[in-house]
C-alpha positions as a Markdown table, in Angstrom:
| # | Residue | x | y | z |
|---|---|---|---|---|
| 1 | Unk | -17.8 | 9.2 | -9.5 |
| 2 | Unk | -18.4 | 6.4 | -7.4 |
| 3 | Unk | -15.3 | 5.1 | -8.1 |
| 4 | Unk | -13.4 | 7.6 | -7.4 |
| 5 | Unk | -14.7 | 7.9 | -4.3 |
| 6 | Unk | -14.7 | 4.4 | -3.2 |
| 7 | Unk | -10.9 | 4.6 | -4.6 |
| 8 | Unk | -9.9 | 7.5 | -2.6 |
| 9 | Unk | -11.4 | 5.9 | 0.6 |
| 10 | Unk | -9.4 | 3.1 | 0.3 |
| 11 | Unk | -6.4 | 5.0 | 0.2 |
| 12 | Unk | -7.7 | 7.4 | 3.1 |
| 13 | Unk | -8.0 | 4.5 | 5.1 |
| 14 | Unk | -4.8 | 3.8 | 5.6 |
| 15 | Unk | -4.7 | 7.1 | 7.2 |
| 16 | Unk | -6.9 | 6.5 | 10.2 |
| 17 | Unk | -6.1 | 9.1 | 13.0 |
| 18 | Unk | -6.4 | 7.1 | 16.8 |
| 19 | Unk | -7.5 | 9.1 | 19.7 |
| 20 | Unk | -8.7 | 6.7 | 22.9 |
| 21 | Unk | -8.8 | 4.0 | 25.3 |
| 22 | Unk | -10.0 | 1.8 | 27.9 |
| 23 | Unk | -9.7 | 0.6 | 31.5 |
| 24 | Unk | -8.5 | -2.2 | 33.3 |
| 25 | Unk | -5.7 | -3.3 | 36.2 |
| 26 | Unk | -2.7 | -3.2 | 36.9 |
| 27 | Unk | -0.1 | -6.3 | 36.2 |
| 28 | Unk | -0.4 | -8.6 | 38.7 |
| 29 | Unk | 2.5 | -11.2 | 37.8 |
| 30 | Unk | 4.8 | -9.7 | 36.3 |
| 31 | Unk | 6.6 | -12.4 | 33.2 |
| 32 | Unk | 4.7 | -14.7 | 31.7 |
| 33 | Unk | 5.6 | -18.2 | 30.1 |
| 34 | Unk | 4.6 | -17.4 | 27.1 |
| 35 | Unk | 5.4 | -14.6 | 24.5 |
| 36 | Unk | 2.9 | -12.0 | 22.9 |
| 37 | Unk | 2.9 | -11.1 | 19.1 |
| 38 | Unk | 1.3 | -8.6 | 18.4 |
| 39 | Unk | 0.3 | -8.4 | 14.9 |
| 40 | Unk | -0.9 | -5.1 | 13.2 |
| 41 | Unk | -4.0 | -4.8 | 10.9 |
| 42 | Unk | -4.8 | -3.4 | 7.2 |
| 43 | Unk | -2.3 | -0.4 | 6.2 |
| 44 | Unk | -0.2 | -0.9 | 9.8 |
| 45 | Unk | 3.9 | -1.5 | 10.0 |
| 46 | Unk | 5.5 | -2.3 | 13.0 |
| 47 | Unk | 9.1 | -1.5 | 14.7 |
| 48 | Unk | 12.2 | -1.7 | 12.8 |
| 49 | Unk | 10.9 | 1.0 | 10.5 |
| 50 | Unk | 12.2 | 4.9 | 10.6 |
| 51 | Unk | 8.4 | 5.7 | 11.5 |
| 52 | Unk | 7.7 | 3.7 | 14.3 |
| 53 | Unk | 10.3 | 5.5 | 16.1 |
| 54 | Unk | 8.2 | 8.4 | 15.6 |
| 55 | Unk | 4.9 | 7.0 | 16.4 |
| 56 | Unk | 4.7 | 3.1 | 17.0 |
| 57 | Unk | 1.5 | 1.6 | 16.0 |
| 58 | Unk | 1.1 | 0.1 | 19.0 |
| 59 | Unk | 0.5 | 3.6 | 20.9 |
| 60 | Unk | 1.1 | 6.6 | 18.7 |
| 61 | Unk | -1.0 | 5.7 | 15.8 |
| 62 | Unk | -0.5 | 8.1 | 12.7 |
| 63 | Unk | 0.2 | 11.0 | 15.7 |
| 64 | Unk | 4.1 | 11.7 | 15.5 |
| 65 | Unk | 5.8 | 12.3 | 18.8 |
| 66 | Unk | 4.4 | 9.8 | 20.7 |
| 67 | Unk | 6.3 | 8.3 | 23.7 |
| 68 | Unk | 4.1 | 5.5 | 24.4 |
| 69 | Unk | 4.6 | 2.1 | 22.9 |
| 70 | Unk | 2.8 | -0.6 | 24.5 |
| 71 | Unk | 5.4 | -3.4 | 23.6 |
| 72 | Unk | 8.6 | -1.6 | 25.3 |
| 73 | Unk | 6.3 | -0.7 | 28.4 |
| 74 | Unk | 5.3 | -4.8 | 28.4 |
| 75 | Unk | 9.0 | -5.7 | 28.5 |
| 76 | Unk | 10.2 | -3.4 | 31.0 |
| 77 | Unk | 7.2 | -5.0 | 33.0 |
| 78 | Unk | 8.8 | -8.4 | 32.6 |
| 79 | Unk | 6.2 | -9.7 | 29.7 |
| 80 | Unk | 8.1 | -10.5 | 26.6 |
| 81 | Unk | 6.2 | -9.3 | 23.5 |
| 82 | Unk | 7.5 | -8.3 | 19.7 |
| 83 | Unk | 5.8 | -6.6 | 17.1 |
| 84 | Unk | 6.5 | -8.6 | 13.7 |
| 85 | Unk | 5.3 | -6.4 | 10.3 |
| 86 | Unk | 3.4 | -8.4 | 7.8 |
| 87 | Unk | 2.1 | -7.1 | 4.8 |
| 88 | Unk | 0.0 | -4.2 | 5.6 |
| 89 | Unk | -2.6 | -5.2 | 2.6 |
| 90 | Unk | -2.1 | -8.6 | 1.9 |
| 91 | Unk | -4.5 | -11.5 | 2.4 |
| 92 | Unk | -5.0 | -13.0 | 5.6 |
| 93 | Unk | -3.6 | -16.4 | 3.9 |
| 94 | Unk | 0.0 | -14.5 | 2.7 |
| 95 | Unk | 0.2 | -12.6 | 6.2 |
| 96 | Unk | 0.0 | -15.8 | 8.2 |
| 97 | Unk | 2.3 | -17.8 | 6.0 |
| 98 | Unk | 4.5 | -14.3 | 6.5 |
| 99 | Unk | 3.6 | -14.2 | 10.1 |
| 100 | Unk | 4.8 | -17.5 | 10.7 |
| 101 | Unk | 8.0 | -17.9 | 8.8 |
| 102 | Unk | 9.4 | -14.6 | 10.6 |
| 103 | Unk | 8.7 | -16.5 | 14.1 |
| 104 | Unk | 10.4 | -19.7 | 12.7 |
| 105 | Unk | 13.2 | -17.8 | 10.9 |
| 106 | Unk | 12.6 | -19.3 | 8.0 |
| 107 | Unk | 11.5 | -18.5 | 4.0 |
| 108 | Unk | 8.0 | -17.5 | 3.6 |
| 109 | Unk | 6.2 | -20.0 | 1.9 |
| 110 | Unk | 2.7 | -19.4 | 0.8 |
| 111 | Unk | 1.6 | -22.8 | 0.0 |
| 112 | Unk | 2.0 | -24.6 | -3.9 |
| 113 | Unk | -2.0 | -25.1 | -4.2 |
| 114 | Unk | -2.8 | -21.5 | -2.7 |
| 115 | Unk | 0.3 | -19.8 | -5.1 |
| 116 | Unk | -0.7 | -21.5 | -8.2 |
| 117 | Unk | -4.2 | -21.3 | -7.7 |
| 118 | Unk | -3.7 | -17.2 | -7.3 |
| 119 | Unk | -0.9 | -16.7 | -10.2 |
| 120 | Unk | 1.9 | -15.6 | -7.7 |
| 121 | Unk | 5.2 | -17.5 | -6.7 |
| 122 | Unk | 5.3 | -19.7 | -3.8 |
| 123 | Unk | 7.8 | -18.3 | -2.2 |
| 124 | Unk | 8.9 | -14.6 | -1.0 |
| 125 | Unk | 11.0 | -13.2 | 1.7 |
| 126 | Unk | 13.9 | -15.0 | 3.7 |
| 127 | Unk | 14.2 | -14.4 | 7.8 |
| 128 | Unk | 16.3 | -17.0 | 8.2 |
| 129 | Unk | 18.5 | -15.5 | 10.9 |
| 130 | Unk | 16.1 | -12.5 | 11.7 |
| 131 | Unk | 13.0 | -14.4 | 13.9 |
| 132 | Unk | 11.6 | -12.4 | 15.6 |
| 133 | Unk | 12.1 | -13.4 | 18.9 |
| 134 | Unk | 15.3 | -14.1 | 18.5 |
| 135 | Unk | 15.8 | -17.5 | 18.6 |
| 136 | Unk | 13.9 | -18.8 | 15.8 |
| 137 | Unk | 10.0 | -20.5 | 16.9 |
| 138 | Unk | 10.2 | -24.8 | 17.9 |
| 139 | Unk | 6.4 | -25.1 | 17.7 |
| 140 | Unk | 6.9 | -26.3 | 20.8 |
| 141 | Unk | 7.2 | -23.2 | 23.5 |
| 142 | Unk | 4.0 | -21.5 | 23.3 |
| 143 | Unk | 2.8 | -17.8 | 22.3 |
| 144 | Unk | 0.3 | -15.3 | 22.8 |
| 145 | Unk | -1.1 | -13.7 | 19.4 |
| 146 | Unk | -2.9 | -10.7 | 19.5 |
| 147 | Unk | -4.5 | -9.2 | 16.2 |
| 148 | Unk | -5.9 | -5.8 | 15.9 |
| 149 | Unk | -8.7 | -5.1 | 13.2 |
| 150 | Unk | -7.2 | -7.6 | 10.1 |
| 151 | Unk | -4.7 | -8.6 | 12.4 |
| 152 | Unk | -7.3 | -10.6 | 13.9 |
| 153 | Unk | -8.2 | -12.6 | 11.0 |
| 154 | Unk | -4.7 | -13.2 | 10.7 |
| 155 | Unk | -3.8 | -14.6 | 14.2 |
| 156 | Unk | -6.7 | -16.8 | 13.8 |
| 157 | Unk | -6.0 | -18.5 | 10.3 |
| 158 | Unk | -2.3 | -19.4 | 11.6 |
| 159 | Unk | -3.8 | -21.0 | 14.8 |
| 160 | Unk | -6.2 | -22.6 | 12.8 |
| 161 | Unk | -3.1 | -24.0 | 10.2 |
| 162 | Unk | -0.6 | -24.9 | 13.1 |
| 163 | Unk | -3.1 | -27.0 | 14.9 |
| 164 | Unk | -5.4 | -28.8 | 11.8 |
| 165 | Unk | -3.2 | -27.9 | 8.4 |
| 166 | Unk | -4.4 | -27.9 | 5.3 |
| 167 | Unk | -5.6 | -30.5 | 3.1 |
| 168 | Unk | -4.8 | -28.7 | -0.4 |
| 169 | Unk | -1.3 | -28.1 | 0.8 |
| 170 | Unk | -0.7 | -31.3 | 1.6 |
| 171 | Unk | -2.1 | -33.0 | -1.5 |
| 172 | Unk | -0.2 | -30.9 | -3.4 |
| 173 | Unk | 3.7 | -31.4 | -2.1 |
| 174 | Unk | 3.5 | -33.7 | 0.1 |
| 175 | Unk | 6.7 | -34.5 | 2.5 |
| 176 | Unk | 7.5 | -31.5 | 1.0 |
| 177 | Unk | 5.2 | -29.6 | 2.6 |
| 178 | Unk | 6.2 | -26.6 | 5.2 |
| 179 | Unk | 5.4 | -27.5 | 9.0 |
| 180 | Unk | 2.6 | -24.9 | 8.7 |
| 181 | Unk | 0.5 | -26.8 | 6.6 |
| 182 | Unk | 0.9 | -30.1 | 8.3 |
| 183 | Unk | -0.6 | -29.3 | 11.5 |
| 184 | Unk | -0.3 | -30.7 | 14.5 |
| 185 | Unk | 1.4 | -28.3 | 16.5 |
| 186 | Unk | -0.4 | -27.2 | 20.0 |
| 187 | Unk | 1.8 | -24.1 | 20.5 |
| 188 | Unk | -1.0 | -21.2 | 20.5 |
| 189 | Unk | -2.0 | -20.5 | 24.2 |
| 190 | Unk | -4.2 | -17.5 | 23.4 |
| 191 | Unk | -5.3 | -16.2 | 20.3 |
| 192 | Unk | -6.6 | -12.4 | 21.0 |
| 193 | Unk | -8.7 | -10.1 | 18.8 |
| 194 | Unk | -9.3 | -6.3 | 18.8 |
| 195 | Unk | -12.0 | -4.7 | 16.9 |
| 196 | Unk | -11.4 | -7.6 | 14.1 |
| 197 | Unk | -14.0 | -7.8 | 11.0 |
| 198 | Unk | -14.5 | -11.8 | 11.9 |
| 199 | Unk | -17.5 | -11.8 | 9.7 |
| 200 | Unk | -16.5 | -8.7 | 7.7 |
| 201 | Unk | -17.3 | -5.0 | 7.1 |
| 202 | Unk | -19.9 | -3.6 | 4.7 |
| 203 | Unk | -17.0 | -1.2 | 3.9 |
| 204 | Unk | -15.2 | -3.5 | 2.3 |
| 205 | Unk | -17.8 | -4.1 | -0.1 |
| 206 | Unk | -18.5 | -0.9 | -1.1 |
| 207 | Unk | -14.7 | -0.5 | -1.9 |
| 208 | Unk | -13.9 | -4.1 | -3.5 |
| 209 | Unk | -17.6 | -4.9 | -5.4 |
| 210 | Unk | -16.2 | -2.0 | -8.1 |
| 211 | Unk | -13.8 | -3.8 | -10.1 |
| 212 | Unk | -12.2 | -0.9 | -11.1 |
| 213 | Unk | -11.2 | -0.4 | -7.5 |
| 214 | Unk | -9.0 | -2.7 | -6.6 |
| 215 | Unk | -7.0 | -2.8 | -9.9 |
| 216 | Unk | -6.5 | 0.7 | -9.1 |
| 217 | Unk | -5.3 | 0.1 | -6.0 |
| 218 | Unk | -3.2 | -2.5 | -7.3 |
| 219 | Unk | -1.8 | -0.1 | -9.8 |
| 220 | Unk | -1.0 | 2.6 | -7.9 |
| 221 | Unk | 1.4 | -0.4 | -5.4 |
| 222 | Unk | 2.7 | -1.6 | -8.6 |
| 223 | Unk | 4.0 | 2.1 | -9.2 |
| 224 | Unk | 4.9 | 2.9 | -5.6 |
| 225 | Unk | 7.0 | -0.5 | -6.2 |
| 226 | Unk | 8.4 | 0.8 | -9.6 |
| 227 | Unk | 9.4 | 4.1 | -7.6 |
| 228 | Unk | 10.1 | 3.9 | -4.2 |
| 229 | Unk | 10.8 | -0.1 | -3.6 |
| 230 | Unk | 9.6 | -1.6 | -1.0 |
| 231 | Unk | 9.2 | 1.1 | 1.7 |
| 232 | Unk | 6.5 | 4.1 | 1.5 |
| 233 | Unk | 6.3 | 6.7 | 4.1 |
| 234 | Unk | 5.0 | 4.2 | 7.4 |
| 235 | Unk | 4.8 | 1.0 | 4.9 |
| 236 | Unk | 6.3 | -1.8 | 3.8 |
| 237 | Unk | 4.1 | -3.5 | 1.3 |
| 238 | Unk | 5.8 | -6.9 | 0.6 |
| 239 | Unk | 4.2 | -7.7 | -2.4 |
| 240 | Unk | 7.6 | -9.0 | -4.1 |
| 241 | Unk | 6.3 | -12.5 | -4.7 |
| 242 | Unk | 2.9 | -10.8 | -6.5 |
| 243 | Unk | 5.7 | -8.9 | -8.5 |
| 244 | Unk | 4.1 | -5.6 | -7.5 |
| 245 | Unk | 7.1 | -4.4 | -4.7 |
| 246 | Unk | 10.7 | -5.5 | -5.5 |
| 247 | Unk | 11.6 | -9.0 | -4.0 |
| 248 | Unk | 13.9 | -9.3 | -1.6 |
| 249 | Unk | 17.8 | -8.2 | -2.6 |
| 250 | Unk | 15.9 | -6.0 | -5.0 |
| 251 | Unk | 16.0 | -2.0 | -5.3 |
| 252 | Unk | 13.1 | -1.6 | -7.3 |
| 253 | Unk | 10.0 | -3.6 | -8.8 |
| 254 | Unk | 9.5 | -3.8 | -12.9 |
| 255 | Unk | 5.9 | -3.2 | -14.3 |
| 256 | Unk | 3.8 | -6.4 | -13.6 |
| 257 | Unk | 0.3 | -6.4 | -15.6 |
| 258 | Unk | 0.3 | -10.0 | -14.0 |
| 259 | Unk | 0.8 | -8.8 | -11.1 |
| 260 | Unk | -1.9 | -6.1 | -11.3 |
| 261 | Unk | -4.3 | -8.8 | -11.8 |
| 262 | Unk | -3.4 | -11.3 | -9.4 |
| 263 | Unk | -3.4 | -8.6 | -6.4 |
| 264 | Unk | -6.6 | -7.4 | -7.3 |
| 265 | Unk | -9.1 | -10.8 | -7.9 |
| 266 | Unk | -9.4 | -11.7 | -4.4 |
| 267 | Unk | -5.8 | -12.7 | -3.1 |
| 268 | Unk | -5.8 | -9.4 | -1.3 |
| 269 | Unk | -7.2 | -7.7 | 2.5 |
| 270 | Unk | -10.4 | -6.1 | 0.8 |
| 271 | Unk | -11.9 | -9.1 | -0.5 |
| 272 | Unk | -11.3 | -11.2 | 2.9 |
| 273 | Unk | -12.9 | -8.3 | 4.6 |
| 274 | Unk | -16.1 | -8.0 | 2.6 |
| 275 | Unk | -18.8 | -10.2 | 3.8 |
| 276 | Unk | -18.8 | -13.2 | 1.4 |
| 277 | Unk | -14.8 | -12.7 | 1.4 |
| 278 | Unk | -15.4 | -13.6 | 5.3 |
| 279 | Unk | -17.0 | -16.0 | 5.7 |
| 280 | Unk | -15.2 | -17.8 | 2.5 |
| 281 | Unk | -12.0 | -16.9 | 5.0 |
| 282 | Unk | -14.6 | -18.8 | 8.3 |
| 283 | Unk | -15.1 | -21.9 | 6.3 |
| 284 | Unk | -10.9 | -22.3 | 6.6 |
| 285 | Unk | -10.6 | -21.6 | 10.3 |
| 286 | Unk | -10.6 | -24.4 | 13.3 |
| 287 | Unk | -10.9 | -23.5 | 16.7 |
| 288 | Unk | -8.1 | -24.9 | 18.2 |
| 289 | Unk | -9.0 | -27.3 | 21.0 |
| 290 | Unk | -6.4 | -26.0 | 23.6 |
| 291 | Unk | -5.9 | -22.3 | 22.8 |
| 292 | Unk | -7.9 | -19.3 | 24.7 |
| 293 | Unk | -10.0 | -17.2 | 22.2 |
| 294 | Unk | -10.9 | -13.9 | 23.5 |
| 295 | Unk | -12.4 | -11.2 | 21.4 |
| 296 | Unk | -12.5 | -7.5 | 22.9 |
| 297 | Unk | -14.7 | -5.1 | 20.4 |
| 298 | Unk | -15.1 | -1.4 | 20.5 |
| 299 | Unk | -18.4 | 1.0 | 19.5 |
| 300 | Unk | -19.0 | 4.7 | 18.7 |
| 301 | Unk | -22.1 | 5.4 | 17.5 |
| 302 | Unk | -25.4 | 7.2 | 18.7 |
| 303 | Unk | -29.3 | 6.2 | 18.0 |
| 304 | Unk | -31.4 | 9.2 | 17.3 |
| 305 | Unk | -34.9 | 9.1 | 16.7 |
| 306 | Unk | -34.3 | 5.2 | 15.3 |
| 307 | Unk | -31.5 | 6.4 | 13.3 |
| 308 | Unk | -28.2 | 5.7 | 13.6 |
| 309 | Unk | -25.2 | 8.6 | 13.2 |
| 310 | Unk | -21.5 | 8.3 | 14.2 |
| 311 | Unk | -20.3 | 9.5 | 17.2 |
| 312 | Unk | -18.8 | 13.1 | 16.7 |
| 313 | Unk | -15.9 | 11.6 | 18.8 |
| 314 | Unk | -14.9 | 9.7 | 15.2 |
| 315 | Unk | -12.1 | 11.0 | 13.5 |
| 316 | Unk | -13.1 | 12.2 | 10.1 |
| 317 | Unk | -12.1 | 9.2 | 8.0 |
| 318 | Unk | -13.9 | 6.7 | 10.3 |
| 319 | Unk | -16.7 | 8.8 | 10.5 |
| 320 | Unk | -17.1 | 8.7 | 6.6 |
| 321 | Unk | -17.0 | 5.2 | 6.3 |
| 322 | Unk | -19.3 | 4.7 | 10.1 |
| 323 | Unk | -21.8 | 6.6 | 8.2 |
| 324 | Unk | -21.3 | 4.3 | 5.0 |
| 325 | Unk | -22.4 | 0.9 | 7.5 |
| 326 | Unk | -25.2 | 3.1 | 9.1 |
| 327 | Unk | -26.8 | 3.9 | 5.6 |
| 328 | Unk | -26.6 | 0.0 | 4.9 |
| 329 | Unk | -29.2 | -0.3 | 7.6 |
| 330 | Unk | -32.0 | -2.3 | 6.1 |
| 331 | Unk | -29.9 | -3.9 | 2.8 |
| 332 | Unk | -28.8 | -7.2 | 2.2 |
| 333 | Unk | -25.4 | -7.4 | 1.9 |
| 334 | Unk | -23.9 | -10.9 | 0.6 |
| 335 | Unk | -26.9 | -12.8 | 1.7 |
| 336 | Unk | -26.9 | -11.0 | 5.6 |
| 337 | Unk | -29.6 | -8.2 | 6.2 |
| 338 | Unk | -28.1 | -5.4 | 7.8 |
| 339 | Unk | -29.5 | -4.5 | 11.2 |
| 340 | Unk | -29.3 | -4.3 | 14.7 |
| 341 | Unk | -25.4 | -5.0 | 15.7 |
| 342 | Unk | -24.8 | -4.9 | 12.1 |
| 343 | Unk | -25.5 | -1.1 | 12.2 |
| 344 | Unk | -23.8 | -0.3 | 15.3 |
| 345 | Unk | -20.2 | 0.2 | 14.5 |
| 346 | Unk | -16.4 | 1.5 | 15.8 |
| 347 | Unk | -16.4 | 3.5 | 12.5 |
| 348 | Unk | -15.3 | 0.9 | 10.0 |
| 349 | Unk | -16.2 | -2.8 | 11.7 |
| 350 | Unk | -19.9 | -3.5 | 12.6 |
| 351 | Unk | -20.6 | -5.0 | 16.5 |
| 352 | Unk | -21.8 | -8.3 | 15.1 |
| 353 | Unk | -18.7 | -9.1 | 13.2 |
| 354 | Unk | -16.4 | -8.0 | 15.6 |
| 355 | Unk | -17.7 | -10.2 | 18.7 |
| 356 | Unk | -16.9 | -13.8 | 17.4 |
| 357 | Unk | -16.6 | -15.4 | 13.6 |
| 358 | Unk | -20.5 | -16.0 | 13.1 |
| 359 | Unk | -19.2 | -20.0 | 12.5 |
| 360 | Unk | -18.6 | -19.9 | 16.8 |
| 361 | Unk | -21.8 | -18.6 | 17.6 |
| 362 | Unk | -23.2 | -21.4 | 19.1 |
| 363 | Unk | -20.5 | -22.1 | 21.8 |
| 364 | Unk | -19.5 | -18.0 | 22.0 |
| 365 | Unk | -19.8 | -16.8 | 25.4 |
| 366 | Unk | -19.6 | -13.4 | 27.6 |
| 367 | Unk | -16.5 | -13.5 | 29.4 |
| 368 | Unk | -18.4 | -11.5 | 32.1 |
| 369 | Unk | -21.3 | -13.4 | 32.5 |
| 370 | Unk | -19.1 | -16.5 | 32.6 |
| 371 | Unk | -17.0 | -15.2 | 35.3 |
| 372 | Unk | -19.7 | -13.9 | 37.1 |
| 373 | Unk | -21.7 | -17.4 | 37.6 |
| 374 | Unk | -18.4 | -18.8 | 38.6 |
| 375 | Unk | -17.9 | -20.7 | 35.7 |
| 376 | Unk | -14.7 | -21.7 | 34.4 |
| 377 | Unk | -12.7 | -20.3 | 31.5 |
| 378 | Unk | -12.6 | -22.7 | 29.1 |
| 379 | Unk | -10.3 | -23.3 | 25.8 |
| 380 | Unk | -11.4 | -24.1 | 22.3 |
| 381 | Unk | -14.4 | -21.3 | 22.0 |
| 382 | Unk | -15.0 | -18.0 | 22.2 |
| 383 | Unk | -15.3 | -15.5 | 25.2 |
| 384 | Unk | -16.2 | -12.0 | 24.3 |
| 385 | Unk | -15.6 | -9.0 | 26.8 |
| 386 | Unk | -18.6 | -5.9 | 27.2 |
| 387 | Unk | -18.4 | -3.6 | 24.2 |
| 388 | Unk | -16.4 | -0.4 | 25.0 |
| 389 | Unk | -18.7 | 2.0 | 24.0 |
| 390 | Unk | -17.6 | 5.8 | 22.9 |
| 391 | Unk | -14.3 | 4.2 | 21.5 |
| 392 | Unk | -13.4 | 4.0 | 17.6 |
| 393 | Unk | -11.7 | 1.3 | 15.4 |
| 394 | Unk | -8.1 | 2.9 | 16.1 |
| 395 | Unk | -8.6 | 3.7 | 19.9 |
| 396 | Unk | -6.6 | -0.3 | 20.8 |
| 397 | Unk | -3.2 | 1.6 | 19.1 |
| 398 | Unk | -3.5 | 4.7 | 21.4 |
| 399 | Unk | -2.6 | 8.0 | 21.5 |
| 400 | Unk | -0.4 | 10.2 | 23.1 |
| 401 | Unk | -2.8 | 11.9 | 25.2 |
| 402 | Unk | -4.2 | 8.9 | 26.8 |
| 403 | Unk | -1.6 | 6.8 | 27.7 |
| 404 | Unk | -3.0 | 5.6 | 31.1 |
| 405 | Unk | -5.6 | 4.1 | 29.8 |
| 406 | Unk | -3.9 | 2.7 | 27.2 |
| 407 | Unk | -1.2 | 1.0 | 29.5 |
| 408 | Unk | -3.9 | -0.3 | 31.8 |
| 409 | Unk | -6.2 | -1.8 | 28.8 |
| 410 | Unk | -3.2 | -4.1 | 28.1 |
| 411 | Unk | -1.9 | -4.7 | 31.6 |
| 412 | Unk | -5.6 | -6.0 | 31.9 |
| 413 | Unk | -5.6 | -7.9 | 28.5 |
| 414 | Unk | -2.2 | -10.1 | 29.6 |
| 415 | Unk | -3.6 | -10.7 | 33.1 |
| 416 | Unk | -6.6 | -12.7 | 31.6 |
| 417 | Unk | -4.4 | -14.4 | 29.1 |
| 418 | Unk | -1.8 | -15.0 | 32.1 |
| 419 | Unk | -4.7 | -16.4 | 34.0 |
| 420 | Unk | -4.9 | -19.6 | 32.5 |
């Protein structure tokens, strides 16, 4: 039964409902140098798709008839930004390499070492002649990259490979290795993060730590593959070089029990947000020694009589799996005893993961605190902004009864990243 359950949850979260958010100022400089990307997290998609014109991610959530989308309201406001869709429940490693090749224009690559040592091919999609922002990325002109939720684990591990590379990669093709891996490139001016599992969710383990659960949920996008191709209902799973969803060119995907298998032992979004999944993701990632990290987090829950409860503000899916991290309270989850800011939660990633990757702690700081001793912003670590309590998980995608606040949270968001 517990199965089921943990399987059903992992489907339902894909269904999160949005309602909130914030506060901040108006723009005070109109265009920018530099770009934002904004790039979804787990289960999102992203313009282009016959959705999104009904409810963008980045404003309507799952609510259909919303008018607000934060990246036309950026452009018409003179600050360029684009939307790119990576695949809504791949691994942070295969959305980055996704993430970067539709910037460049180019064929994904995931990497020989990383694609053999997983049992998928290295190579998937081609955007060569679709970039994203047109003309396709030099590594040269820098960008803004904001993640929300997953999205932040993603925009960090691409940083982290543009600037430093990767070893393995190299070793294993040498001068044939894509630009990605070879590092070197100081092209990141600000890496952004909204509600992002840094350190993980104790969600994630209860869903991935069954076995059974993620070869379902491989499964059932083998089938969805077999059936409907690439594109179901909001998504567009991109799991052609896996074998699960039809590669590109293709109408529909064949029945892969390799595939099946590869998906579901860790090469996937679950395990990199369980705990151990991570921090095995933290040990990868660089701080980059000229890029902006800011991390914004959200939190919704109430303390009563030394117990903590969701927020009745939650919608019901988050406030299932808030109450799942609030029952953790006490446990030891991969090796971390759950309490304090583990506890408190935005109804599916704790306050202590969501601040800063625990590897930064040292040199993390409060953006507030900073700028209220005059100190100066500095690149290369962490600043974290005040928690924004009352607010859920889905709140930084808006609604359409708030937009407002949700314009002003971002008008506020670019100003600090235009700031430096």
């Amino acid at each position: 039964m517990k199965k089921i359950l943990a399987f059903i949850l992992a489907i339902a979260m894909l269904c999160g409902i949005a309602s909130v958010p914030a506060n901040a100022a108006e723009i005070q400089n109109g265009e920018t140098d530099y770009p934002y990307i904004f790039v979804h997290g787990m289960g999102g998609w992203a313009p282009g798709g016959a959705y999104y014109s009904l409810s963008p991610y980045w404003g309507g959530g799952l609510l259909p008839g919303s008018e607000t989308d934060i990246i036309k309201i950026l452009n018409d406001n003179g600050i360029e930004a684009y939307a790119p869709a990576v695949g809504p429940l791949s691994s942070a490693w295969d959305r980055a390499c996704e993430l970067y090749a539709q910037l460049t224009g180019t064929v994904v690559d995931y990497g020989e070492a990383h694609s053999t040592a997983h049992g998928h091919e290295r190579y998937g999609f081609s955007y060569e002649g679709k970039a994203t922002m047109g003309e396709p990325w030099d590594l040269e002109d820098k960008i803004n990259l904001v993640g929300h939720s997953f999205g932040g684990a993603t925009v960090r591990l691409l940083t982290s490979l543009l600037a430093f590379g990767d070893e393995a990669e190299i070793a294993a093709t040498g001068d044939e290795t894509s630009p990605l891996f070879k590092g070197g490139h100081d092209c990141v001016h600000s890496c952004i993060t909204l509600s992002a599992p840094h350190n993980g969710s104790q969600v994630a383990n209860r869903l991935v730590d069954p076995d059974v659960t993620m070869y379902l949920m491989s499964g059932v996008l083998n089938l969805i593959g077999m059936v409907f191709g690439n594109n179901f209902l909001v998504f567009d799973f991109q799991l052609g070089h896996m074998g699960l969803t039809p590669k590109q060119n293709q109408f529909r995907a064949g029945f892969s029990l390799d595939g099946i298998k590869c998906y579901a032992e860790k090469d996937n979004c679950g395990y990199d947000m369980t705990l151990r999944g991570a921090a095995e993701l933290n040990e990868k990632i660089k701080l980059a020694p000229n890029t902006y990290y800011y991390s914004y987090t959200t939190e919704n829950t109430w303390d009563i009589s030394e117990k903590l409860i969701p927020s009745k503000g939650l919608s019901l899916i988050f406030y299932i799996s808030s109450m799942m991290l609030s029952s953790s309270n006490g446990k030891v989850v991969d090796g971390i005893k759950i309490e304090g800011d583990w506890s408190l939660n935005d109804g599916i990633v704790p306050l202590a993961s969501a601040r800063y990757p625990s590897c930064d702690e040292e040199t993390a700081l409060s953006y507030e605190s900073e700028i209220e001793k005059g100190n100066a912003i500095e690149s290369g670590r962490w600043y974290y902004f005040d928690t924004m309590t009352g607010m859920d998980h889905f709140d930084f995608c808006g609604t359409k009864d708030y937009p407002e606040g949700f314009e002003e949270f971002y008008f506020g968001m670019v100003n600090t990243a235009n700031e430096r």
